[in-house]
LOSEBA-356239 format. One record per residue (C-alpha): z, x, y. Coordinates in steps of 0.2 Angstrom, whole numbers, padded with zeros to 4 digits, always signed. Example, Ala and Ser with C-alpha at 12.3 -4.5 7.8 and 13.67 -1.06 7.14 Angstrom:
BEGIN
+0039+0062-0022;+0036+0068-0005;
//
This chain:
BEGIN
+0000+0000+0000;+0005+0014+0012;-0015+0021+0008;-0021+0006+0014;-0011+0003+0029;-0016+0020+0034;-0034+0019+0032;-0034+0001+0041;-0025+0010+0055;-0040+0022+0058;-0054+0011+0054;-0044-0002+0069;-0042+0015+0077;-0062+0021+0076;-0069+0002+0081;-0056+0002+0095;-0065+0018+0101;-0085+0011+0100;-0079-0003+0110;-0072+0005+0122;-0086+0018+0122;-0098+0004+0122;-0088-0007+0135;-0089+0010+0148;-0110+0011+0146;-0111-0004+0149;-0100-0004+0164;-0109+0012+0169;-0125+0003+0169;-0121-0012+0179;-0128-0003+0195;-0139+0013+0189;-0159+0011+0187;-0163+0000+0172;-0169+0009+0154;-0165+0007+0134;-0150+0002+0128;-0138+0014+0124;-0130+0016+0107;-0111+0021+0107;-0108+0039+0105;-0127+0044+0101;-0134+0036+0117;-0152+0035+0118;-0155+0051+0108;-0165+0042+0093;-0176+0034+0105;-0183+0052+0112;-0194+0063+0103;-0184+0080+0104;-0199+0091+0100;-0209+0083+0115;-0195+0077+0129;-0207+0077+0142;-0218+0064+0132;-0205+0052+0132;-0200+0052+0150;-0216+0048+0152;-0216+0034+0138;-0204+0027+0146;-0207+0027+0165;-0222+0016+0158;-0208+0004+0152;-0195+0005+0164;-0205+0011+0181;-0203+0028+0191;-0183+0028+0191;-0177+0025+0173;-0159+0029+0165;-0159+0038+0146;-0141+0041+0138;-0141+0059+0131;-0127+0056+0120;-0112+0048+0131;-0119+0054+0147;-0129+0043+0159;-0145+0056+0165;-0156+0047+0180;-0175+0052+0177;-0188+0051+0191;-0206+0050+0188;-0221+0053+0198;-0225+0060+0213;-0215+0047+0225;-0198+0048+0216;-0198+0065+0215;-0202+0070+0232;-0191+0057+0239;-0176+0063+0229;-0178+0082+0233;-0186+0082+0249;-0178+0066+0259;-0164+0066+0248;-0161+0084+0249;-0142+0086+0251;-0140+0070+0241;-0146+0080+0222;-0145+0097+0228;-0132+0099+0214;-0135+0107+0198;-0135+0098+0181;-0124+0103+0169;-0134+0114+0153;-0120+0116+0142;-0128+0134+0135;-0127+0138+0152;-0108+0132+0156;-0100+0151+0158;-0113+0150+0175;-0106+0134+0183;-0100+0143+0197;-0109+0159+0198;-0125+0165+0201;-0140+0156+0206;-0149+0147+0196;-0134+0137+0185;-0121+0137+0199;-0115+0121+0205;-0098+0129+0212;-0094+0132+0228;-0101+0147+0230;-0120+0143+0225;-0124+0140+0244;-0118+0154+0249;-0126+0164+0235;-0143+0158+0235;-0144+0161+0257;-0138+0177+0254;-0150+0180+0238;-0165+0173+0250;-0160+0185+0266;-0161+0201+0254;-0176+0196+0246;-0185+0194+0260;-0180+0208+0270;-0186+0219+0253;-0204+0209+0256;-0201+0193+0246;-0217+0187+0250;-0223+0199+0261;-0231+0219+0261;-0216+0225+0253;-0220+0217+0238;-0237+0217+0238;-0236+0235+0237;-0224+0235+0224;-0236+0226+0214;-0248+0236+0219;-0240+0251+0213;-0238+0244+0197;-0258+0237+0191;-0262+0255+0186;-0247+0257+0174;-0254+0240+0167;-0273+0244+0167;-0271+0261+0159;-0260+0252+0143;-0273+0240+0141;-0286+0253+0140;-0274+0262+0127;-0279+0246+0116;-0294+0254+0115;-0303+0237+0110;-0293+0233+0098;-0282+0216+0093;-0264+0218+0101;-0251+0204+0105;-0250+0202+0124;-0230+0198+0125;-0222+0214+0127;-0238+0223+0138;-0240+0209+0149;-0221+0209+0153;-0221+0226+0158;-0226+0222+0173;-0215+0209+0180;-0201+0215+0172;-0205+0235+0183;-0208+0224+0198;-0192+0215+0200;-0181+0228+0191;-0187+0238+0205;-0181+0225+0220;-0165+0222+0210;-0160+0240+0204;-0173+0250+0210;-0179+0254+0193;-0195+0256+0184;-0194+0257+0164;-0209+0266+0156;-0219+0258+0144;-0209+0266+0128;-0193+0260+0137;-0184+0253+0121;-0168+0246+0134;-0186+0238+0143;-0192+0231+0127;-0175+0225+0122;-0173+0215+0138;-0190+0208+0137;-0186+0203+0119;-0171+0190+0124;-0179+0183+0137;-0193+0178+0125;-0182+0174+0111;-0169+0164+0124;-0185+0155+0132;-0191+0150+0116;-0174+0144+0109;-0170+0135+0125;-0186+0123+0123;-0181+0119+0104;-0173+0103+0097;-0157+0109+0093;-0155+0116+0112;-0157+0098+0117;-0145+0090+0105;-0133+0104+0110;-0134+0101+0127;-0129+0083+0123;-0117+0085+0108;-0109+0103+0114;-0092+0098+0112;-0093+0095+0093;-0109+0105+0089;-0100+0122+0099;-0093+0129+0082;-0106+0126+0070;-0119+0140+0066;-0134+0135+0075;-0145+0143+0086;-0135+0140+0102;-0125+0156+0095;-0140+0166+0097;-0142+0161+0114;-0126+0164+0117;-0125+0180+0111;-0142+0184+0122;-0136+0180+0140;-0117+0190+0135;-0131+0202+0131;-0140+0202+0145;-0124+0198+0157;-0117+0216+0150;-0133+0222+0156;-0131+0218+0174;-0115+0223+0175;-0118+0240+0168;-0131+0241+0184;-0118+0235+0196;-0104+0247+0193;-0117+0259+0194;-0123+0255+0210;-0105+0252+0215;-0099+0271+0211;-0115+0277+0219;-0114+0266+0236;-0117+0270+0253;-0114+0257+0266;-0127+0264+0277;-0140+0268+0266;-0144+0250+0255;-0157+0255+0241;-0160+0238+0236;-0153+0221+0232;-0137+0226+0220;-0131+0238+0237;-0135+0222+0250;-0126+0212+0239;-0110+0223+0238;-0111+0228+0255;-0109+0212+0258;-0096+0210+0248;-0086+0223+0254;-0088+0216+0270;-0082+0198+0265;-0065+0207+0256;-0053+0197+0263;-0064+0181+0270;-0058+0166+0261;-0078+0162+0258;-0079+0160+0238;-0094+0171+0229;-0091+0189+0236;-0085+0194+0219;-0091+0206+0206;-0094+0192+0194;-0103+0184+0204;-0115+0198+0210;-0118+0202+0190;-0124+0186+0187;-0132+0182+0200;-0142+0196+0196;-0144+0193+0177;-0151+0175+0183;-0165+0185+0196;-0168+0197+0183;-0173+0186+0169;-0178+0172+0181;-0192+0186+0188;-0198+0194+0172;-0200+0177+0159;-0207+0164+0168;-0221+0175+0180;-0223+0185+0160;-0224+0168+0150;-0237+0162+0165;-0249+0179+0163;-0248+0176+0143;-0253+0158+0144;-0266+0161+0155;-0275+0173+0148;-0276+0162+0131;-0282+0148+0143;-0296+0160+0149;-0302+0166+0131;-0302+0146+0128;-0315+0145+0143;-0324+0159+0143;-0338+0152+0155;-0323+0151+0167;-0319+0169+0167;-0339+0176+0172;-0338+0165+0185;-0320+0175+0191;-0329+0193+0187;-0343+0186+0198;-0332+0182+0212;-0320+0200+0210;-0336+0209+0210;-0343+0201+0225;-0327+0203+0235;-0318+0216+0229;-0327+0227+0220;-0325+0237+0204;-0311+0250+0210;-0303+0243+0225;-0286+0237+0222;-0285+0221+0224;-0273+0215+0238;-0266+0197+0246;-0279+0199+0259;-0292+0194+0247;-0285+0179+0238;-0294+0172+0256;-0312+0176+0251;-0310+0170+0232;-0306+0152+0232;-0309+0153+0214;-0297+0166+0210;-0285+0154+0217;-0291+0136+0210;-0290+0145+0193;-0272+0152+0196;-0266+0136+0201;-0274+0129+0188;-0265+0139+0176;-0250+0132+0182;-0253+0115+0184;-0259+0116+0164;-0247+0125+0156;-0235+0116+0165;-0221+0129+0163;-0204+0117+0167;-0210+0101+0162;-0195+0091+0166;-0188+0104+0178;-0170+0111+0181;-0157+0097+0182;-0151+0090+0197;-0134+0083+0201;-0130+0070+0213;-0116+0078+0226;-0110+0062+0231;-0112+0042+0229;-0128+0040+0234;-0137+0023+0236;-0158+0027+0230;-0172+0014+0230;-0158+0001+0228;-0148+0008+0214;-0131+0016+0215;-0130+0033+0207;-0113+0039+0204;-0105+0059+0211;-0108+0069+0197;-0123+0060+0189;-0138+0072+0179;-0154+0069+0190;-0171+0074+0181;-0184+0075+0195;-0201+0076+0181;-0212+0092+0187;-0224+0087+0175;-0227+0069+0180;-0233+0076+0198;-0245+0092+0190;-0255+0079+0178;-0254+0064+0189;-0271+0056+0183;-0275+0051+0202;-0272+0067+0210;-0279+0078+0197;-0292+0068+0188;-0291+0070+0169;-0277+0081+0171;-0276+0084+0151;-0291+0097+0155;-0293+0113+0160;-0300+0110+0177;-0301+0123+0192;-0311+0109+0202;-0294+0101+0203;-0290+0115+0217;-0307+0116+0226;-0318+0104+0237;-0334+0099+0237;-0341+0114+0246;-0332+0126+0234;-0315+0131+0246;-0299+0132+0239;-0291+0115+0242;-0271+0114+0243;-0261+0102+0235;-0246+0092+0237;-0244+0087+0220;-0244+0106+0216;-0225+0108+0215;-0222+0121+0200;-0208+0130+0207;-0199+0113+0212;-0195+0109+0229;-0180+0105+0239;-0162+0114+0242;-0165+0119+0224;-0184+0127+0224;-0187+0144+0216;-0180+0158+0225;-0194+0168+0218;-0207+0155+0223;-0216+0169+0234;-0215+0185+0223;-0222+0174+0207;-0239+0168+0217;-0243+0186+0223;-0239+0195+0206;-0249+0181+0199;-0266+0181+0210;-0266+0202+0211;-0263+0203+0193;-0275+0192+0184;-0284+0197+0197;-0282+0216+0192;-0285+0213+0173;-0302+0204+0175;-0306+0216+0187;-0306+0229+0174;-0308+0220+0157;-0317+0207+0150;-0309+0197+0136;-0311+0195+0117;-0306+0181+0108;-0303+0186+0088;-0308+0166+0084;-0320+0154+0092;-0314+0148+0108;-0316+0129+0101;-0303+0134+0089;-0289+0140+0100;-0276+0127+0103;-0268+0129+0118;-0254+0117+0115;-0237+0125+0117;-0227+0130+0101;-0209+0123+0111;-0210+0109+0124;-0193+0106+0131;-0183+0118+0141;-0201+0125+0144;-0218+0124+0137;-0219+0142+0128;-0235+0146+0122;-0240+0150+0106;-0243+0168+0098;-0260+0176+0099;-0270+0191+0098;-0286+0196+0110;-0295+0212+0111;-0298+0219+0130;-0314+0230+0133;-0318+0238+0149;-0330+0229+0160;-0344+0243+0157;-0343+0242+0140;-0342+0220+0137;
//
């Protein structure tokens, strides 16, 4: 008898729970934006295809309009969709979502560094992060010769291919990876660096982990999925990795300092620091600095890396696209000149086809996550302090209006009628808002001058027929990562 007096206990004790858990979401949802029903506990998580998030936003923004509520596990997650949501909420509403949603892997960063930080030193951070940058060239000559100096250590390891199949990964990191190592520690790694090829190696592996299933039940389930083996250890493991990295860099910089002398972003940011010792002002800490630069180093190297990678598949795909951009370097620049910002000017297709390449690959198909930093009233709906916002990128790159058959590679979706470069608005792959990419100017030159290097130099050799290469992306979550491939380069005088 006592058994089943203790068993009824807990099963009144567990139905006691669902109702209460099911009598919250349904409280929760009397005022947010209308979407599925919830299920207790698992939310709307059996309604969303893990493998393909993106996909289902967009399912159901077809259902439930361009402001729709999903429940990732427990937790109420608004999602905004298409081109007039999104720009309302980060550019109107700017202060309103500037927040930073909560990515459980992540969690260690909620009040450091840049890109995770939703403490109160974030602001702070990020202005300080934006002055440095820009007074080492973000954007400007400073970087652009810094890239500069860098195409002929790229050019002379493709031509160390010697026409043969290689894997891109590692030799189109290089670059990136030299370029903002550079700006943040005024470092460059040579090409048989193994520290260079280890740190290249997490952020592939960590980009690619981040986009898969299990990433996106862990971000919702973290509390009961933390200690099981998964690959959220891995991960894990990675950023302590990478973190130990930075650090190592910092107290390196910090034994070598001199106040008056600033070599590059690591001394600004401890000058700084020293300065603000005793001020109140939260962010001017060690930890801080180290991971504010682990978040710039991997930010800088991956995503402008995993851009360059996809591309270049993109362009073996299309080969008719890529005589058309020999035609154009040749006309303008030349066969030797370096290519430099200057130019992007006089090669409207250059820079329809790198836009392009964004736009397609669609690199952060549902973007970083937004908070909501107060109660805020948007398009009639009240959305609660502390509420996830998912402001789609991917719903404004392949708007169907905007850019016509968007599923298609198209560099007519960035040029008019008389062939010039044609901007648009809809273009917004680095996000926008108080949260867009710090990087946002460093990733368009490296991208224009780099392409633009490599075709100048090589033409390239697809090891299968271009109808058969599948440019769809082997993870589509986090980010869309594209799939592994071989090519052969060969020099332009010899194609």
């Amino acid at each position: 008898m006592a058994v089943l007096g203790i068993t009824a206990a807990l099963l009144v004790w567990m139905a006691t729970l669902l109702v209460l858990s099911f009598c919250k979401q349904v409280h929760r949802r009397w005022k947010l934006p209308p979407g599925p029903f919830p299920l207790p506990f698992f939310g709307n998580i059996f309604q969303l295809e893990l493998k393909n998030i993106p996909k289902s936003f967009t399912k159901l923004a077809e259902r439930f309009g361009p402001v729709f509520t999903v429940h990732l596990g427990s937790r109420p997650v608004v999602v905004l969709h298409g081109y007039q949501a999104v720009t309302e909420a980060l550019l109107k509403h700017r202060n309103d979502f500037a927040g930073r949603g909560e990515f459980c892997l992540f969690q260690e960063q909620r009040h450091k560094g840049i890109t995770f930080n939703n403490g109160p030193s974030w602001k702070g951070t990020r202005r300080l992060s934006l002055t440095v940058l820009r007074d080492y060239g973000m954007g400007k000559r400073g970087n652009e010769a810094r890239i500069q100096r860098e195409i002929p250590f790229l050019l002379a390891a493709l031509r160390r291919t010697d026409g043969r199949p290689f894997d891109p990964t590692f030799l189109l990191g290089r670059a990136p990876c030299n370029i903002i190592a550079d700006i943040l520690f005024g470092r460059r790694f040579n090409d048989d660096d193994t520290t260079s090829l280890r740190l290249q190696g997490l952020f592939n592996e960590n980009m690619y982990l981040l986009g898969t299933p299990w990433a996106q039940l862990y971000n919702s389930f973290q509390s009961y999925l933390h200690y099981l083996p998964g690959s959220h250890r891995k991960v894990l493991k990675n950023l302590s990795e990478l973190k130990a990295y930075a650090l190592d860099r910092v107290k390196e910089h910090q034994q070598s300092l001199d106040p008056s002398c600033p070599r590059d972003f690591i001394d600004c940011l401890l000058i700084e620091m020293e300065k603000k010792r005793y001020s109140e002002e939260p962010g001017h800490t060690l930890d801080n600095i180290t991971a504010t630069v682990a978040d710039l180093f991997f930010a800088g190297t991956e995503t402008t890396s995993m851009t360059l990678r996809y591309g270049l598949l993109v362009l073996l795909k299309y080969p008719e696209i890529e005589e058309k951009l020999h035609e154009e370097i040749d006309r303008v620049i030349g066969p030797s000149r370096v290519p430099a910002v200057k130019d992007r000017l006089e090669m409207p297709y250059m820079d329809a086809v790198v836009h392009e390449i964004q736009r397609f690959i669609n690199l952060l198909p549902t973007n970083l996550l937004h908070e909501a930093t107060r109660d805020t009233v948007f398009r009639g709906y009240v959305i609660p302090k502390g509420t996830v916002v998912i402001p789609t990128l991917d719903s404004l790159l392949f708007d169907n209006q905007e850019f016509p058959d968007p599923e298609t590679f198209k560099p007519e979706h960035f040029l008019d009628e008389n062939g010039k470069f044609k901007y648009s608005d809809y273009f917004k792959a680095f996000s926008a808002g108080k949260r867009v990419c710090v990087g946002e100017g460093l990733a368009r030159m490296e991208l224009f001058l780099l392409f633009t290097a490599i075709l100048q130099h090589f033409s390239l050799k697809s090891l299968v027929a271009p109808e058969d290469i599948d440019l769809s992306p082997i993870v589509n979550g986090f980010a869309s990562v594209p799939p592994h491939y071989t090519l052969c380069v060969l020099p332009r005088s010899q194609a």
